[in-house]
ZAMARGU-4260 file (C-alpha; in steps of 0.2 Angstrom, whole numbers, plus 5000, padded with zeros to 4 digits):
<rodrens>
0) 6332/4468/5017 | 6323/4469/5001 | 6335/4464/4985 | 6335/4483/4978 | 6342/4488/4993
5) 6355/4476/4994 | 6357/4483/4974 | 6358/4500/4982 | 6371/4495/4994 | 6383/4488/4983
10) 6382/4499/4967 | 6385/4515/4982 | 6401/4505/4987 | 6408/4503/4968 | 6404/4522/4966
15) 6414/4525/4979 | 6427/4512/4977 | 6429/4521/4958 | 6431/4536/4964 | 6443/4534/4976
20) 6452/4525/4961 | 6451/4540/4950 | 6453/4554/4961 | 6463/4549/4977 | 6468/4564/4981
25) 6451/4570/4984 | 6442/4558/4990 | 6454/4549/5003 | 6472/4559/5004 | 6471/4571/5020
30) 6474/4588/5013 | 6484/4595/4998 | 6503/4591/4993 | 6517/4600/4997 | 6519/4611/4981
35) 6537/4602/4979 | 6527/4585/4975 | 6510/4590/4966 | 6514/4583/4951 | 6514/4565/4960
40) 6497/4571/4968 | 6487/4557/4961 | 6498/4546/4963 | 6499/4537/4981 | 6508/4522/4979
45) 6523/4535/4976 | 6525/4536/4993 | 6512/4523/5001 | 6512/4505/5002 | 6495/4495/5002
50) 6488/4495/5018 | 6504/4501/5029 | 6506/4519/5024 | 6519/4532/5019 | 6536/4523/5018
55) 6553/4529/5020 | 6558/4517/5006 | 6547/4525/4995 | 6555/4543/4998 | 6572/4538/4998
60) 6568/4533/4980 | 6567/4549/4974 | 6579/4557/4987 | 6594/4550/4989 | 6602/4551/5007
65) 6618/4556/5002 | 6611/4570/4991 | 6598/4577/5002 | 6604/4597/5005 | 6617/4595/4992
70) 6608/4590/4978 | 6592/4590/4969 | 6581/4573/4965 | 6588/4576/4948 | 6606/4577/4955
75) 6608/4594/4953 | 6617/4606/4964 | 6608/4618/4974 | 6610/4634/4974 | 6621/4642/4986
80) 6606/4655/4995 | 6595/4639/4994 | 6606/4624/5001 | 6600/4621/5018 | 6614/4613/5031
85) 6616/4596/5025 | 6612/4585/5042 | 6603/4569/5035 | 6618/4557/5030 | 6620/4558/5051
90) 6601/4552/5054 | 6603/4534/5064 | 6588/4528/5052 | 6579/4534/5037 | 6565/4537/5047
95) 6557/4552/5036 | 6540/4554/5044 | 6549/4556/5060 | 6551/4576/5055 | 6542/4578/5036
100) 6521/4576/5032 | 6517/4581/5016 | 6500/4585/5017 | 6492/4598/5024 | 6478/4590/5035
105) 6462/4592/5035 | 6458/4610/5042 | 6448/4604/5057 | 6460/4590/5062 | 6477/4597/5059
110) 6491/4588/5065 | 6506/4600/5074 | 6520/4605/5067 | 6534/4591/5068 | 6551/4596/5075
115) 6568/4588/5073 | 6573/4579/5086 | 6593/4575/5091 | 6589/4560/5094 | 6588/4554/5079
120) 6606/4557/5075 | 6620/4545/5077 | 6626/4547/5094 | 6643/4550/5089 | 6636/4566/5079
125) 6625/4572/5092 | 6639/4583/5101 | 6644/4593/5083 | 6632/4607/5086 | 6642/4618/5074
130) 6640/4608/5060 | 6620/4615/5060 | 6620/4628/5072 | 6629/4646/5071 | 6636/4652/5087
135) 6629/4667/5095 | 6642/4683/5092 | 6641/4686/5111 | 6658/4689/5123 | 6654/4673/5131
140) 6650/4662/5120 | 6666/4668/5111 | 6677/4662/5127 | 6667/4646/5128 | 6670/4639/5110
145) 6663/4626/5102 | 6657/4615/5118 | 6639/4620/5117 | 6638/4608/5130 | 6645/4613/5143
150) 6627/4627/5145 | 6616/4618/5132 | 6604/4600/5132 | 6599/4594/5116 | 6582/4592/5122
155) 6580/4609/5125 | 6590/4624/5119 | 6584/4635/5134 | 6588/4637/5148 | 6604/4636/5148
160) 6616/4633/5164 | 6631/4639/5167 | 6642/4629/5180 | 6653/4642/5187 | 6661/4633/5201
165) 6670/4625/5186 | 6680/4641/5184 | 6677/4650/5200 | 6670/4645/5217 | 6654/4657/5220
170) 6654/4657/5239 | 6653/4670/5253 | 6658/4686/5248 | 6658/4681/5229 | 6643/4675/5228
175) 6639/4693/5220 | 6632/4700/5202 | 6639/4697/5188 | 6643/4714/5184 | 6655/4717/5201
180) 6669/4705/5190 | 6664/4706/5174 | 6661/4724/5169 | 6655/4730/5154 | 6645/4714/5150
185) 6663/4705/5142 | 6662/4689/5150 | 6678/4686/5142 | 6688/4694/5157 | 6686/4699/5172
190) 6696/4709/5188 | 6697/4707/5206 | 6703/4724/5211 | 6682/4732/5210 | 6682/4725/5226
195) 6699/4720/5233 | 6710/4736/5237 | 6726/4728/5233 | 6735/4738/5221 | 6742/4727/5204
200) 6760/4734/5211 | 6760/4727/5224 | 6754/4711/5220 | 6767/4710/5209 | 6780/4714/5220
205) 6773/4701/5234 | 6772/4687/5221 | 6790/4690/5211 | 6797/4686/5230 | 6789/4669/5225
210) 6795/4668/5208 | 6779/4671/5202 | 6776/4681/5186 | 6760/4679/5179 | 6749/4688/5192
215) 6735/4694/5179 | 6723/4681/5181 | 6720/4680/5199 | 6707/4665/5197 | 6721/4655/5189
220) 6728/4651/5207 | 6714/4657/5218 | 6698/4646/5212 | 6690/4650/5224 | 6695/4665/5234
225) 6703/4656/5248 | 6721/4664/5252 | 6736/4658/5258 | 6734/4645/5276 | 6716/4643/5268
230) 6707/4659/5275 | 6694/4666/5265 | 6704/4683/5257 | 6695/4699/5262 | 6695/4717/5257
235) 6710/4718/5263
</rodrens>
């Protein structure tokens, strides 16, 4: 190769080496800052280290772990309608890129959206689902309580199961809709006379010769339909 081309060469490569030196942000960073951080936008080592990328380090200098959705960088407090649920002092590890990308990307290359993932909390926190989550305003979650996990998987929110068999054996003739017990949609009771014809008098009559009082809640003693000498009770 002749000498001006090797000239060519290298003053090509100290162009470029300048330029990425004077405008980083354009010539090397993929995409735009998040608006919150554009008056750090030509300055990478904020958040990079040489050679090994962003750093969670680097972003725990600015935002402090134990201020994070309490406080601002400048130790403020955040406004009531704009403090988010405060989650990150349970994180296992400062892992920040885990969940948060501050540039946009490229626009024919862009990454997808990152998602939180339990699994970066501490496992003893993992099971608090209230201290993020609100509770649906539905009958049944109302009778179920706070122990989200009794239906729910951290992994994934839906679909949900409902082991029933913990509170009432669904076999033979109850294995039926949900509406035959629970009428009205209020999962929160539910009656055995739609079917049975036993009349509540009765019952109660046959059940104070036993000393038995509380005959309300069939399902407190019946778990599973099956009457007295073990039969399955009928329509009796």
């Amino acid at each position: 190769m002749r000498r001006w081309g090797v000239w060519l060469i290298v003053v090509n490569l100290c162009a470029l080496i300048a330029l990425g030196v004077a405008w980083p942000h354009l010539m090397i960073a993929p995409g735009a800052l998040i608006p919150a951080h554009a008056g750090i936008t030509r300055n990478c080592f904020a958040c990079h280290a040489p050679f090994q990328g962003a750093s969670a380090n680097r972003c725990t200098t600015c935002h402090k772990i134990a201020d994070i959705g309490i406080r601002t960088t400048d130790g403020a407090p955040l406004p009531s309608e704009r403090k988010p649920i405060a989650f990150h002092q349970s994180l296992g590890q400062a892992n920040c890129m885990a969940c948060h990308t501050d540039h946009s990307g490229p626009q024919l290359v862009k990454r997808p959206h990152q998602s939180f993932a339990h699994a970066l909390l501490r496992p003893a926190v993992r099971g608090q689902c209230a201290t993020c989550h609100a509770a649906p305003q539905t009958p049944l979650h109302a009778q179920a309580g706070g122990n989200c996990a009794t239906c729910h998987q951290t992994t994934a929110w839906r679909p949900a199961t409902f082991d029933h068999s913990r509170f009432f054996a669904l076999t033979g003739p109850h294995n039926t809709s949900c509406t035959t017990c629970h009428s009205g949609g209020d999962f929160t009771r539910h009656t055995c006379f739609s079917c049975h014809a036993h009349q509540p008098a009765q019952i109660r009559a046959l059940h104070a010769e036993e000393g038995m009082r509380n005959v309300e809640n069939c399902v407190r003693c019946h778990r599973n339909g099956v009457g007295e000498g073990g039969e399955q009770e009928g329509d009796d």
